[in-house]
C-alpha positions as CSV (number, residue, x, y, z in Angstrom):
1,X,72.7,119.6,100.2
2,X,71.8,121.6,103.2
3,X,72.0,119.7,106.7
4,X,67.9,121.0,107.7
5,X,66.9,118.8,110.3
6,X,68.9,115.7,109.6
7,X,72.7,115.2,111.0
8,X,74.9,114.5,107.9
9,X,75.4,110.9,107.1
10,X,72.5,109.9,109.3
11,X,69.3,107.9,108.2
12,X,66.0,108.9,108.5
13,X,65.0,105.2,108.5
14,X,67.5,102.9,109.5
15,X,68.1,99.7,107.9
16,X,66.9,96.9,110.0
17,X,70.4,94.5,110.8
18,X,73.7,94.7,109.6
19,X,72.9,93.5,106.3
20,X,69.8,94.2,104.7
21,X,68.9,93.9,100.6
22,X,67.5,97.5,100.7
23,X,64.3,98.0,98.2
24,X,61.7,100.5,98.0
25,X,59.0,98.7,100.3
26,X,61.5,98.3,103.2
27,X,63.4,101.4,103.1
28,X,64.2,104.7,101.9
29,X,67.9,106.7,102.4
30,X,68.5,110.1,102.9
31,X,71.6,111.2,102.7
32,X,73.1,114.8,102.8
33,X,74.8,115.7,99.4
34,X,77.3,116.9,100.4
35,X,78.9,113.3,101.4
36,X,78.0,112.3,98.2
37,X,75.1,109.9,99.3
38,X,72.4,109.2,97.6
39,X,69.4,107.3,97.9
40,X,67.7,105.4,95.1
41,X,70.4,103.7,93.6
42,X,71.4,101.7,97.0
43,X,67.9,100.1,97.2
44,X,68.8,97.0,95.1
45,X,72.3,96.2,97.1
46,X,73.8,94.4,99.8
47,X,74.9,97.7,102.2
48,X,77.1,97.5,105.0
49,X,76.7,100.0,107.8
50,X,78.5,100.0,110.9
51,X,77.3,98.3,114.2
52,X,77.7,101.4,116.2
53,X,75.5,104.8,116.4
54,X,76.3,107.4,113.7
55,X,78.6,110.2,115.4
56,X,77.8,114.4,115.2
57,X,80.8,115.7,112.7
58,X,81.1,119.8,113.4
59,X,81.5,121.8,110.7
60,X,84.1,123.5,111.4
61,X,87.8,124.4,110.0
62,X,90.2,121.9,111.1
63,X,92.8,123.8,112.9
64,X,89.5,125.3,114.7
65,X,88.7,122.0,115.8
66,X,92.0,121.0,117.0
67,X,93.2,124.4,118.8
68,X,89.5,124.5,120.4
69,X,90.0,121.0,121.7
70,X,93.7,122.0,123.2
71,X,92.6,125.0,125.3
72,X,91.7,122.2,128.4
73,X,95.4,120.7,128.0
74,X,97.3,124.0,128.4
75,X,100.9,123.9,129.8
76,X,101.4,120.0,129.5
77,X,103.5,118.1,126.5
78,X,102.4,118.5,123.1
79,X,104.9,117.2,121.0
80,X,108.5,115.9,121.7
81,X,111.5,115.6,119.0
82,X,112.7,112.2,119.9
83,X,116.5,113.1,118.6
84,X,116.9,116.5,119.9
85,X,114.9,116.2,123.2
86,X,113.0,119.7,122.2
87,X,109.3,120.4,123.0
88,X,106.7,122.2,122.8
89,X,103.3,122.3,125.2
90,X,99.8,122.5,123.8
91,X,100.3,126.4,123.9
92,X,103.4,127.0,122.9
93,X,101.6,124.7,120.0
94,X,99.1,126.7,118.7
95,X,101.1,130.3,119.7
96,X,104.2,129.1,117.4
97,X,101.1,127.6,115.0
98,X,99.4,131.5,115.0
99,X,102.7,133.5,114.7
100,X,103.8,131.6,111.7
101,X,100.5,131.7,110.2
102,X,100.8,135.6,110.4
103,X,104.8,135.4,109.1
104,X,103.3,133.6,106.1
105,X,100.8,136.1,105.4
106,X,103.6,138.5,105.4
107,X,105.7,137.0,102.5
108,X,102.5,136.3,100.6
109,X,100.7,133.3,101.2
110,X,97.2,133.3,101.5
111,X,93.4,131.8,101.4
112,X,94.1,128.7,98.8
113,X,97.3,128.9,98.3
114,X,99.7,125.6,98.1
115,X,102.3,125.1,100.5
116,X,104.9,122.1,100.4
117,X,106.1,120.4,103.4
118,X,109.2,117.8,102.6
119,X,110.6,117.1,105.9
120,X,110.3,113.7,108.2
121,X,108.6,113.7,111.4
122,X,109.1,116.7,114.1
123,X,107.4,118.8,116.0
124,X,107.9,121.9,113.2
125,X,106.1,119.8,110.3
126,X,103.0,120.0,112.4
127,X,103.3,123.4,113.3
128,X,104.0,124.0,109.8
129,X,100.6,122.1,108.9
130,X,98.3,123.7,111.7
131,X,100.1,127.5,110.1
132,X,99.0,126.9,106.6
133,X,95.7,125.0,107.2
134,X,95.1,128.1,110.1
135,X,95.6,131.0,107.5
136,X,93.0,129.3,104.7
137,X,96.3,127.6,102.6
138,X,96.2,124.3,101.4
139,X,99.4,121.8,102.6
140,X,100.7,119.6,100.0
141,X,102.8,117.0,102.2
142,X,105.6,114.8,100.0
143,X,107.6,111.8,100.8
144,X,111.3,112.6,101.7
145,X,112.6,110.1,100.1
146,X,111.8,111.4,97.3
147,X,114.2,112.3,94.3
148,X,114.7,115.8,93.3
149,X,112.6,115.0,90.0
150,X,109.8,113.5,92.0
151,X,109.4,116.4,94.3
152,X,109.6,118.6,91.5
153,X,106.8,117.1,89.7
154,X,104.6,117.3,92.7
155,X,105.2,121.1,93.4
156,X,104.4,122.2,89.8
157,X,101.6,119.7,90.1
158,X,100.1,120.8,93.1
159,X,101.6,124.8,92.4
160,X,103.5,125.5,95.3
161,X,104.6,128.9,96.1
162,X,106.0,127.5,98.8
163,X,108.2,125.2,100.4
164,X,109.2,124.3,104.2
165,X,112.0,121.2,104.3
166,X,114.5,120.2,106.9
167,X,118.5,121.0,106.4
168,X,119.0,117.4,105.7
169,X,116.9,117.7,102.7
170,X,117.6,121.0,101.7
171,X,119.8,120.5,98.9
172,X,117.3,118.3,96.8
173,X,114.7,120.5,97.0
174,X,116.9,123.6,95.9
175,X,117.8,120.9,92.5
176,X,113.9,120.3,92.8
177,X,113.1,124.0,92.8
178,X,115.1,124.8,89.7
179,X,112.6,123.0,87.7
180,X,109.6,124.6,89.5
181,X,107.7,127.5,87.8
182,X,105.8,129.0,90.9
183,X,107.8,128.4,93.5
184,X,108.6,131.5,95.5
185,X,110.0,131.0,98.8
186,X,112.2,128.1,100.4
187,X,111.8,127.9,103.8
188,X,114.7,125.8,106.1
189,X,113.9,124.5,109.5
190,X,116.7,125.6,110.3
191,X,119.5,128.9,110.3
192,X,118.9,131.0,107.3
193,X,120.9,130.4,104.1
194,X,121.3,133.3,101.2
195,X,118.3,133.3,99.4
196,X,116.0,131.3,102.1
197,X,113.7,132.2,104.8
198,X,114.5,130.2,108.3
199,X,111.4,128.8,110.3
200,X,112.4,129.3,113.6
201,X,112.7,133.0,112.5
202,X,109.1,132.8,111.1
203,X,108.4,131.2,114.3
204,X,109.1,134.5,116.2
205,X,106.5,136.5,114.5
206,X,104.5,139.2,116.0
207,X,101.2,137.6,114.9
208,X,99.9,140.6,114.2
209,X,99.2,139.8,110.1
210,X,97.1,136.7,111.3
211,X,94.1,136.6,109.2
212,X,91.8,136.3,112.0
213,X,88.8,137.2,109.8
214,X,89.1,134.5,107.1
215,X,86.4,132.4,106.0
216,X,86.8,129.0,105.4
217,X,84.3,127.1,104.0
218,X,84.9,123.5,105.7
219,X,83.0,121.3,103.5
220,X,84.1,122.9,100.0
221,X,87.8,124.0,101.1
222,X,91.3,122.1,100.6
223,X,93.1,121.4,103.9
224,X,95.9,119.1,102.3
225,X,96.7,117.7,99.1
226,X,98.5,114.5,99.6
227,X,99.6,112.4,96.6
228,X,98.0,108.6,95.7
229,X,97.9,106.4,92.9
230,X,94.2,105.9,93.3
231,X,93.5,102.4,92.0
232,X,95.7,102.8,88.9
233,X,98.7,105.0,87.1
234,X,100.6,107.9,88.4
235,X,100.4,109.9,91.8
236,X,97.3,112.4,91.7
237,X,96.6,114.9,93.9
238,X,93.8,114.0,96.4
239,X,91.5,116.8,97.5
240,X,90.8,116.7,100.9
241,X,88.5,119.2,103.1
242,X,88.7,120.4,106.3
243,X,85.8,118.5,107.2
244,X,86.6,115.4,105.5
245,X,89.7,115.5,108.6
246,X,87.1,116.2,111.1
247,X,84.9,113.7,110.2
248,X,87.5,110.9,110.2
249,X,89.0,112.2,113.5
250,X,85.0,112.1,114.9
251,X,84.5,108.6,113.6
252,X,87.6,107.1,115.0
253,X,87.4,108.2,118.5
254,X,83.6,106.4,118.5
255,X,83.6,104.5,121.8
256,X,82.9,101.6,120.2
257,X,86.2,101.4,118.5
258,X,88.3,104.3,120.5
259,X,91.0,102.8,122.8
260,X,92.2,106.0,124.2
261,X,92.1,106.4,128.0
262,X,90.9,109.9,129.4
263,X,93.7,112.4,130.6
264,X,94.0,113.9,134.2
265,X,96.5,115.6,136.2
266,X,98.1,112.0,136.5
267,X,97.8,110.9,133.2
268,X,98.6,111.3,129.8
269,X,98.4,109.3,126.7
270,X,101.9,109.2,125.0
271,X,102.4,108.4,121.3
272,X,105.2,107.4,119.4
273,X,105.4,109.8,115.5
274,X,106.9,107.4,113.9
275,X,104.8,106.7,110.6
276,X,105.3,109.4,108.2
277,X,103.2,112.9,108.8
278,X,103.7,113.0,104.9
279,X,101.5,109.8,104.9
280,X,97.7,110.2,105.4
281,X,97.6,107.5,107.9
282,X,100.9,108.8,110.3
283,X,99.0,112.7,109.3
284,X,95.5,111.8,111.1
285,X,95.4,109.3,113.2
286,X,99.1,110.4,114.7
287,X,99.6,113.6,114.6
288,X,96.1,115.0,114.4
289,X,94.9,112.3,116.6
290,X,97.4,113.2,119.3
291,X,97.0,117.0,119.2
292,X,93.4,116.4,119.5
293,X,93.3,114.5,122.3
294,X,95.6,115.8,124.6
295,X,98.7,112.7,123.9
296,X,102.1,113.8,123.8
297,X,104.0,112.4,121.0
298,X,107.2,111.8,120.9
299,X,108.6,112.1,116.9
300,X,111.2,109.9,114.9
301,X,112.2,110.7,111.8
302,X,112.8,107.3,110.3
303,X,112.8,103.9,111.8
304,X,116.2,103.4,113.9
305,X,115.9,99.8,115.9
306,X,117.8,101.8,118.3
307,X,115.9,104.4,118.6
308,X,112.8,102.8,118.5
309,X,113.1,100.8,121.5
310,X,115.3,103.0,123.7
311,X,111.6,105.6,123.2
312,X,109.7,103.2,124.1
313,X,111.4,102.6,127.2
314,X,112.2,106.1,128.0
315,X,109.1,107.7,127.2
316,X,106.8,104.9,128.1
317,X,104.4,104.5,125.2
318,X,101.0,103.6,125.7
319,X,99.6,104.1,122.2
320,X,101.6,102.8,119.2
321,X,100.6,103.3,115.4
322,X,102.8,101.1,113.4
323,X,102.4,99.1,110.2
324,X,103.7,95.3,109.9
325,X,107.1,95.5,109.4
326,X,107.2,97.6,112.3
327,X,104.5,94.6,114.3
328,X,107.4,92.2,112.7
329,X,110.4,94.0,114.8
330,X,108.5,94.1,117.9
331,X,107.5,90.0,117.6
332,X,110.8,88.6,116.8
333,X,113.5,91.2,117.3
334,X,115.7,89.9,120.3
335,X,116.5,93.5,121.1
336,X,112.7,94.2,121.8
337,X,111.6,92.6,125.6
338,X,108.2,92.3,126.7
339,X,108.8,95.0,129.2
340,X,109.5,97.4,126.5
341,X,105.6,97.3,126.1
342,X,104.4,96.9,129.9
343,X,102.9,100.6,129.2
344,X,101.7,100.2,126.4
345,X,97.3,99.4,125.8
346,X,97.2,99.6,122.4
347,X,98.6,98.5,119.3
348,X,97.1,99.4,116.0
349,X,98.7,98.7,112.6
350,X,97.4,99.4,109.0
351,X,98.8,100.2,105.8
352,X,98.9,96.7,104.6
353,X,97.7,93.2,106.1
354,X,99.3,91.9,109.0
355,X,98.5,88.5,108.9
356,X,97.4,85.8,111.7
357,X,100.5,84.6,111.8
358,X,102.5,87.1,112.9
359,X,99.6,89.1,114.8
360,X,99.5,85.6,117.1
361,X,103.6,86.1,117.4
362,X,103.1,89.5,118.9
363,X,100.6,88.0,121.2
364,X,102.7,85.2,122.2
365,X,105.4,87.5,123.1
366,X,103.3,90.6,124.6
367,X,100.3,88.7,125.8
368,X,96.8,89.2,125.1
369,X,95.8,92.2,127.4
370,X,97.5,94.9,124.9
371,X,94.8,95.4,122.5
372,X,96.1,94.8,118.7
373,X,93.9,96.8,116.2
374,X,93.5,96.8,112.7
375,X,92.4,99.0,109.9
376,X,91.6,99.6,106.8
377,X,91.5,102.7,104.7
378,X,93.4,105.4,101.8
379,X,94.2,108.4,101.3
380,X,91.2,109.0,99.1
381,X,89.3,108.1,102.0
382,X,91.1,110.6,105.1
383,X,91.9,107.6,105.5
384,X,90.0,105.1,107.8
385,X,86.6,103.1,106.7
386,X,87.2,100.3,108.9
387,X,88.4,99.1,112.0
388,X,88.3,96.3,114.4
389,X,85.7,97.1,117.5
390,X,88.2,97.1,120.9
391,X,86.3,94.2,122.2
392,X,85.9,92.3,119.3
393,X,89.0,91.5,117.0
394,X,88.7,89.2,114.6
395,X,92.1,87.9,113.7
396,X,92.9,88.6,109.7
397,X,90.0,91.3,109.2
398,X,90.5,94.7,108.6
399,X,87.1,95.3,110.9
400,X,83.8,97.0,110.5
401,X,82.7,99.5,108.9
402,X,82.7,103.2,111.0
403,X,80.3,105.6,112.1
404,X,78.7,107.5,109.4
405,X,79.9,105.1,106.6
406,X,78.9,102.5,104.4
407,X,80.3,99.8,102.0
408,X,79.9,96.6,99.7
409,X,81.4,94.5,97.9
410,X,80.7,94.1,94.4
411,X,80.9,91.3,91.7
412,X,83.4,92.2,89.6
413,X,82.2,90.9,86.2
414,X,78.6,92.3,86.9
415,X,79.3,95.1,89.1
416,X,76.1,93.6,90.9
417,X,76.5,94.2,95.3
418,X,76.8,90.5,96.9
419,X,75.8,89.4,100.5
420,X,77.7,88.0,103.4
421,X,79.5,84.8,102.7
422,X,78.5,84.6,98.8
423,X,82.2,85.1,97.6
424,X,84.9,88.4,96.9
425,X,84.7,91.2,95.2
426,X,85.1,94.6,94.7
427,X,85.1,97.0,98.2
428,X,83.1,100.5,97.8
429,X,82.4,103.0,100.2
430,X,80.6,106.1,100.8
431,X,81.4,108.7,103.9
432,X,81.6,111.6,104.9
433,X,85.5,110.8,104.9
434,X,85.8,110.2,101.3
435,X,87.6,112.8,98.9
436,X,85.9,115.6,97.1
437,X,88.3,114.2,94.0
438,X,91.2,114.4,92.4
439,X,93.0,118.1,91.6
440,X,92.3,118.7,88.4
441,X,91.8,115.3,87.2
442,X,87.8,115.0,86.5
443,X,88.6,111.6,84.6
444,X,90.7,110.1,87.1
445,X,88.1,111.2,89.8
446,X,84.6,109.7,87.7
447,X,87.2,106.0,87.2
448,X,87.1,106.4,91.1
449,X,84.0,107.5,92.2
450,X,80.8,106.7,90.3
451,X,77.7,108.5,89.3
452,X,75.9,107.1,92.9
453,X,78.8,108.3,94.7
454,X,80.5,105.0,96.0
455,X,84.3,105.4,96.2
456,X,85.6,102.3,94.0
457,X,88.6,100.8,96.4
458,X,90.2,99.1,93.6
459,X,90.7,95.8,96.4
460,X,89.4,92.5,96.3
461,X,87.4,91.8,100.2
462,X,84.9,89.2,101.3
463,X,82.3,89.6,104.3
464,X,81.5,87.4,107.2
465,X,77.7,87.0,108.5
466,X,79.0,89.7,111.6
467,X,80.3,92.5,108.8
468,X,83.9,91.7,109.7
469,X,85.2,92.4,106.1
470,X,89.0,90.5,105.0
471,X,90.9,92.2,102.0
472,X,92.2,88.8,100.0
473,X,93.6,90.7,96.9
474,X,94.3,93.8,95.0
475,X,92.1,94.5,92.1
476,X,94.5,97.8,91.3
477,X,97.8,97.5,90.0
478,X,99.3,99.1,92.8
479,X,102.3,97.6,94.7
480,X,102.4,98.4,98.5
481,X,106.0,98.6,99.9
482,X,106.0,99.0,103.8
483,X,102.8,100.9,103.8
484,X,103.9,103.1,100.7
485,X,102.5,102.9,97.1
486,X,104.4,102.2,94.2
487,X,102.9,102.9,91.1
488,X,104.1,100.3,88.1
489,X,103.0,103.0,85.8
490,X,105.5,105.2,87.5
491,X,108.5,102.9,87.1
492,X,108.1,101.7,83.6
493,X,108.0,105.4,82.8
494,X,111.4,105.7,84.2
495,X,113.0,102.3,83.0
496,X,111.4,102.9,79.4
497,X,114.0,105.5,79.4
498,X,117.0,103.3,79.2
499,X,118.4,103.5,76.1
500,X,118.7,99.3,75.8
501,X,115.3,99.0,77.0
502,X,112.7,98.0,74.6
503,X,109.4,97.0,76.8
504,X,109.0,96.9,80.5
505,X,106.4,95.8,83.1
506,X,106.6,96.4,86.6
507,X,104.9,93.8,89.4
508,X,104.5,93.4,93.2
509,X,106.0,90.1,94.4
510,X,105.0,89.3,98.3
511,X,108.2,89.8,100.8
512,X,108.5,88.9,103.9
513,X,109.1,92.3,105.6
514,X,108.0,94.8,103.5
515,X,104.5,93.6,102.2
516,X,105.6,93.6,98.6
517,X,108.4,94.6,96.5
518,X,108.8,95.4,93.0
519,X,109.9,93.4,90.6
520,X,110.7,94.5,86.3
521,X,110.2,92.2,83.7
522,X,112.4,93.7,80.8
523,X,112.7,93.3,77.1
524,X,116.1,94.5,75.7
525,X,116.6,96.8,72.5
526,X,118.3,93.7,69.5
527,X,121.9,93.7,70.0
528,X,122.3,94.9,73.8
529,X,124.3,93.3,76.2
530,X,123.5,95.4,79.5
531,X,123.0,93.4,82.6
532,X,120.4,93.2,85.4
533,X,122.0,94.9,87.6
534,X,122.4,97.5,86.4
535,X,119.1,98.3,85.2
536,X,118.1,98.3,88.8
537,X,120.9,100.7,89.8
538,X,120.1,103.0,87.0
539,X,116.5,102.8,88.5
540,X,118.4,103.1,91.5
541,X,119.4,106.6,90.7
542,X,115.7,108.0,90.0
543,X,113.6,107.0,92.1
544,X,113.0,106.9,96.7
545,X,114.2,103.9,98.0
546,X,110.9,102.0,98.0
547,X,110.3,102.2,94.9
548,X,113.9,100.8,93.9
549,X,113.8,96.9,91.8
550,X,114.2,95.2,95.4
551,X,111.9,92.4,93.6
552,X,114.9,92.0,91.1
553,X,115.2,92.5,87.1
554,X,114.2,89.4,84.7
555,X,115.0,89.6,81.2
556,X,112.0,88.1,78.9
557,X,111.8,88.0,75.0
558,X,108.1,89.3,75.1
559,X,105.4,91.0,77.3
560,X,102.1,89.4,77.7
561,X,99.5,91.7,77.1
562,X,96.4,91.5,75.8
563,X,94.4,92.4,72.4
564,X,94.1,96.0,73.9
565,X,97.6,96.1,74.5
566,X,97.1,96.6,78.4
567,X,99.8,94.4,80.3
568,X,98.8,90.8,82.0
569,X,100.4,91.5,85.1
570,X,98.3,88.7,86.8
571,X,100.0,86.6,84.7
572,X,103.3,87.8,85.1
573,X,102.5,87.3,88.7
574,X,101.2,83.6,88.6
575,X,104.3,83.0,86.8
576,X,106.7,84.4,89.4
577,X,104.8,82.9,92.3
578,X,105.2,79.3,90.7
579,X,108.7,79.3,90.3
């Protein structure tokens, strides 16, 4: 596993074109173990590797990496609260990063220890990120919208000692906290409350108890545990290292596929925080992206149509993230004017598919010089393996693969790799970006990751002769509302609950505006005479809003399912989509 000679992910012999049937005569891949690469089982497939030279990945500890990068930017605008107006510069940045580290190590927290984060987007979540990665902790980011129950289960989970929310939020995760076992310190970004530590206060440290000296080992080491479904079942924590950030961050900012002008005393890139920091995509390639490179970013906390426009015309965006619903608002929302974008270079979107249809509406309304990009990636992945080259988008593919990476596609009966143009099948990819596995979930990790070390996607892609590679399906159960995963798993548990409930199963149905939404096929205990809706409010009650029945309730006398008893949600599906 040690790097010797070779640069990690690199071959020794390349592979001669884009696709080449690899076999011992032609070629031989060497592949540093720690990127779980291997070499003799990837003779006999159909591999993918991406049209542009492999990139150097340092190994190094990630808040090391960014703070090293932000010494050049100095006094100018690192991060900007889009409600409040307040900001910060690059370093006032890392300063307020370093004395919180060191007010942390006061109360406690220390080399692998879990810290929460439940707050949406400001400058203070990524301060608090950049504290705990800084001090050798481990972040575990969770979606606001959560329920008090769901947050709950991810701190014991994940064992928190900590947590750092926002006032807004503060009550559910004191109810949250109550059913925590480890849990030792609530911190507010905000004034102090009995019983609570404030932020702003830690913010004000000495930074004197800043563990200068601590080793972190980047490759082996946890900077974040964000939750996923994986391909199947219930939320699992995903084990990401501080170099698996790196590396993504490296592999991005290629200049093949990197968009990004450079800064100077008369210019600077300025982003717009608006996908989730909780989320792995808004987490790297906004917020770490941004601090890396010198943008300022300009944070929202949800998505206010308001809001949204009047900082795009205030702050004059030139580099906006955004998934399709958010592509959707900007093509055919009245209150959204070309000029709103006359700043702007590039707009990238991922998450979920944006379609040709509406990616030519944005172009008909923006024009064809803003660059629209796609990507593809997950969590379990840190999270981007593809991405459409800047001078070369093909409308309705997710791209090529990155530096550093490969993939194929699979048959899915066979498992056998298949060439370009020869049909769909499963997508698996191997990186320097992909997970070191599951927490504490060795099953769930080996159903993801196989013995040869190819991460299993769980969706259903195709290849074109040029490597451009189109996701046509979902092979895993998972339903993607606006970006955000919705495990089916996870809501039968909560409907099977209802005491008239019988049998549930839970399915994506495609919507207009949010990707998919779920919808619960229900079979009622003899003798009740509850109604639909209210099934979906009492699912209502338990669960974030994007996970609520927004696909609707149908009552049915029987569940297909097959002779193992696993549910035919295909089935379900066909039968939805023909009505």
């Amino acid at each position: 596993g040690g790097m010797g000679s070779l640069r990690c992910a690199s071959l020794l012999r390349q592979v001669t074109g884009p696709w080449s049937r690899c076999t011992p005569s032609r070629v031989t891949y060497y592949y540093c173990h720690a990127c779980k690469y291997s070499s003799s089982s990837d003779r006999d497939s159909w591999v993918m590797k991406s049209p542009f030279s492999d990139v150097d990945i340092p190994i190094v500890s990630f808040s090391k990496y960014i703070f090293d990068a932000q010494e050049q930017f100095g006094g100018r605008t690192a991060m900007v609260d889009g409600v409040t107006g307040a900001s910060y510069s690059f370093s006032e940045f890392r300063d307020k990063s370093i004395r919180l580290g060191s007010a942390l190590t006061r109360i406690d927290i220390s080399y692998k220890d879990v810290v929460a984060i439940v707050a949406p987007n400001c400058p203070e979540f990524a301060i608090t990120f950049f504290a705990v990665t800084s001090i050798g902790a481990i972040n575990t980011t969770i979606n606001c919208t959560y329920t008090a129950d769901e947050i709950a289960n991810q701190l014991n989970n994940a064992g928190a000692s900590a947590v750092v929310t926002h006032p807004l939020l503060l009550s559910k995760v004191k109810e949250a906290s109550k059913l925590c076992k480890n849990l030792h310190h609530i911190i507010v970004m905000g004034p102090a409350e009995e019983g609570l530590l404030s932020l702003q206060d830690l913010m004000k440290d000495d930074g004197t108890a800043f563990p200068h000296n601590i080793q972190i080992d980047p490759q082996d080491d946890l900077v974040v545990l964000p939750y996923s479904s994986g391909t199947t079942g219930l939320p699992k924590g995903v084990m990401l290292t501080h170099y698996n950030l790196v590396a993504n961050l490296q592999q991005i900012l290629h200049e093949g596929l990197n968009t990004l002008k450079a800064g100077t005393d008369g210019y600077q890139e300025v982003f717009m925080g608006l996908l989730p920091y909780f989320h792995i995509y808004g987490m790297v390639t906004c917020m770490g992206l941004s601090l890396l490179c010198g943008a300022k970013s300009v944070t929202l906390p949800n998505f206010d149509p308001k809001l949204f426009v009047d900082v795009l015309e205030k702050h004059k965006i030139s580099y906006l993230h955004s998934v399709p619903p958010v592509v959707s608002f900007l093509a055919h929302h009245p209150l959204v004017k070309p000029e709103h974008l006359s700043h702007t270079h590039t707009v990238s979107s991922g998450a979920a598919p944006a379609g040709s249809t509406l990616i030519n509406n944005f172009i008909k309304k923006f024009g064809s010089e803003i660059i629209f990009q796609e990507g593809y990636g997950m969590t379990e992945t840190s999270p981007v393996t593809h991405l459409t080259p800047k001078d070369n988008h093909v409308v309705g593919s997710i791209g090529v693969v990155i530096p550093n990476t490969m993939a194929k596609i699979i048959d899915i009966s066979t498992g056998e790799a298949i060439g370009p143009n020869e049909g769909e099948g499963e997508l698996c990819i191997k990186g320097p970006q992909v997970m070191k596995g599951y927490f504490r979930n060795e099953e769930e990790t080996r159903n993801t990751i196989d013995e040869d070390g190819w991460l299993h996607t769980g969706d259903i892609a195709k290849a074109d002769a040029n490597d451009n590679v189109f996701i046509v399906d979902r092979l895993k159960e998972l339903i993607k509302v606006k970006g955000l995963q919705v495990a089916p798993a996870e809501l039968e548990d909560v409907i099977r609950k209802h005491p008239h409930v019988a049998d549930v199963a839970v399915i994506g149905l495609p919507h207009e505006r949010s990707g998919e939404v779920p919808r619960a096929y229900v079979v009622l205990v003899p003798g009740s005479n509850v109604s639909e809706k209210a099934i979906a409010d009492y699912v209502a009650d338990e669960v974030a809003p994007h996970k609520q029945l927004s696909g609707g309730v149908k009552f049915v006398d029987t569940i297909p399912k097959s002779p193992t008893g696993k549910i035919l949600r295909r089935e379900l599906k066909e039968t939805a989509l023909a009505q």
